[in-house]
C-alpha positions in Angstrom: 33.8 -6.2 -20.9 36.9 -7.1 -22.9 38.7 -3.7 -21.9 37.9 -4.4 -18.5 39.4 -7.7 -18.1 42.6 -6.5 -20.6 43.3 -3.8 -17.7 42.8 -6.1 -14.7 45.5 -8.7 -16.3 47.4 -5.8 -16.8 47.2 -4.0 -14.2 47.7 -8.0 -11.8 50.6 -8.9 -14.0 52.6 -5.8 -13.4 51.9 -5.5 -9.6 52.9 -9.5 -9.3 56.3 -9.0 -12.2 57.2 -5.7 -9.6 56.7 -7.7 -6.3 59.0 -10.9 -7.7 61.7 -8.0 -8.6 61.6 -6.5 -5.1 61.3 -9.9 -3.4 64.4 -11.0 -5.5 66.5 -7.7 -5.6 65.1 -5.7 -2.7 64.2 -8.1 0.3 67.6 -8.5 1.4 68.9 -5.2 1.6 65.9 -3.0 2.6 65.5 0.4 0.7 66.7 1.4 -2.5 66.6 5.3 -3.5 64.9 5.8 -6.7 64.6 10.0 -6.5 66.7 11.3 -3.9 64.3 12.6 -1.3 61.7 12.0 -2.6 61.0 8.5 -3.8 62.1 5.0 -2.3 61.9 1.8 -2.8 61.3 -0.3 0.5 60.7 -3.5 1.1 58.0 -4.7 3.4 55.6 -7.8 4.5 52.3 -6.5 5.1 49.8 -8.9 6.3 47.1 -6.6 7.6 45.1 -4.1 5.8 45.5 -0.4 4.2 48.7 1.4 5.9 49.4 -1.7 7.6 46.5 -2.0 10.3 44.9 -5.0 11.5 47.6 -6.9 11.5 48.1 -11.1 11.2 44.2 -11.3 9.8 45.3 -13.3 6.7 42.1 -15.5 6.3 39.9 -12.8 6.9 41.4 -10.5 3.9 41.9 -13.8 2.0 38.1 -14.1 2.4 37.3 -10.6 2.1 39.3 -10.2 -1.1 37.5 -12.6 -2.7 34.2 -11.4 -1.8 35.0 -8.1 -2.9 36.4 -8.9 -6.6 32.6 -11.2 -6.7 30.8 -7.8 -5.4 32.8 -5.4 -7.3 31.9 -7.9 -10.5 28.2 -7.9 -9.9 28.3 -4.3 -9.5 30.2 -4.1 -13.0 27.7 -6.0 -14.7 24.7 -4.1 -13.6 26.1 -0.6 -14.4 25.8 1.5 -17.3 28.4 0.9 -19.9 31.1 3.6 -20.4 34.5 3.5 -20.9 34.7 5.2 -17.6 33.2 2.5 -15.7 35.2 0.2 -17.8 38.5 1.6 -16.5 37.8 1.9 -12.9 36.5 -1.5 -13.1 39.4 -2.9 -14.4 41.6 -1.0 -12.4 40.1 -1.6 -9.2 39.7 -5.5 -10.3 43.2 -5.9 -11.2 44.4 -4.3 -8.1 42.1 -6.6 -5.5 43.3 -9.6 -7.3 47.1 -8.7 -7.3 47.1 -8.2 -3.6 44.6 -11.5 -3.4 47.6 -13.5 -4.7 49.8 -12.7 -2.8 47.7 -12.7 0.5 47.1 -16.6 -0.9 50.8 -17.0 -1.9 52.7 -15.8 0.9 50.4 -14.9 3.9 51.3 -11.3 3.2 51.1 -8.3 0.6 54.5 -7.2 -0.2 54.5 -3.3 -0.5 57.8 -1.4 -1.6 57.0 2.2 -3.3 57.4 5.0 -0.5 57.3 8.7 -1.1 58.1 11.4 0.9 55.0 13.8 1.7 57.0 16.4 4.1 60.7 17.3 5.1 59.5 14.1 7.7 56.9 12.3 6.7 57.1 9.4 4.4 53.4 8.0 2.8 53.1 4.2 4.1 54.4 2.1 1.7 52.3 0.7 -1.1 52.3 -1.7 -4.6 51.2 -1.6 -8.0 47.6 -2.9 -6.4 47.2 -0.6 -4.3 47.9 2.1 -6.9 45.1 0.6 -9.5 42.5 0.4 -6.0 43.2 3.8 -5.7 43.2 5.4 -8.7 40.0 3.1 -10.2 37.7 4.4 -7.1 38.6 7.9 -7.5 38.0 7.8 -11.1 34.8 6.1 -10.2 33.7 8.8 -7.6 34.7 11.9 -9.9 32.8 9.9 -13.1 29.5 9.3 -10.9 29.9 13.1 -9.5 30.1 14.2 -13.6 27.0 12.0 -14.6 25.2 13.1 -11.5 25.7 17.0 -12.8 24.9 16.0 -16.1 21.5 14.6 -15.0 20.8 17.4 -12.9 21.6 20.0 -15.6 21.1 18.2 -19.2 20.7 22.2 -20.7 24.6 22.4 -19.7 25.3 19.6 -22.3 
């Protein structure tokens, strides 16, 4: 449990002390280039969903977010402890909350890393949230897929 909640502060205090330097540094002039090319730093006001759908729903994700980080608890609590559980839990925990606050904050999710995926296409831009969503559930998925093969095929162990 204690690892858990160590990540999710961790993982909400960073996204929140990146958004105030963006807000402060970054609002007023728009993009800053990190890695020529490749890697930008853009400042934007998203107050709709994942890759900027659904727009102008605020209450709705306000409410949503809080369900999930209650679901996403119980879920926790119920599982079988690991340290792989542990991290996707507190990844994916700190993540929901970081965008939570500032869904309650501002109205919006401010989003500001963008990276280039082609000679012309640019990923939508994201946050530090959005990162630890992201990178918990797909080290959730792979760990489940791993104990699922392990049950299956315990002489492989």
């Amino acid at each position: 449990m204690l690892p858990t909640i160590a990540i999710m502060l961790v993982v909400t205090a960073l996204d929140q002390w990146t958004k105030a330097l963006i807000r402060d540094r970054l609002a007023l002039i728009g993009v800053s280039e990190v890695i020529k090319g490749f890697l930008e730093f853009s400042y934007s006001e998203n107050t709709g969903a994942a890759f900027g759908t659904f727009q102008g729903r605020n209450a709705i994700f306000i409410a949503i977010g809080i369900l999930a980080i209650f679901f996403i608890s119980y879920i926790y609590f119920n599982m079988r402890e690991s340290i792989w559980n542990k991290i996707s839990f507190g990844l994916i925990l700190g993540g929901a909350l970081g965008n939570l606050i500032d869904r309650i904050a501002f109205g919006f999710v401010i989003d500001f890393i963008r990276i280039r995926v082609t000679q012309s296409i640019w990923w939508p831009n994201f946050n530090i949230a959005d990162a630890g969503i992201t990178v918990g559930a797909i080290m959730f998925i792979v760990y489940k897929f791993i104990e699922s093969y392990r049950a299956k095929n315990p002489e492989e162990q």
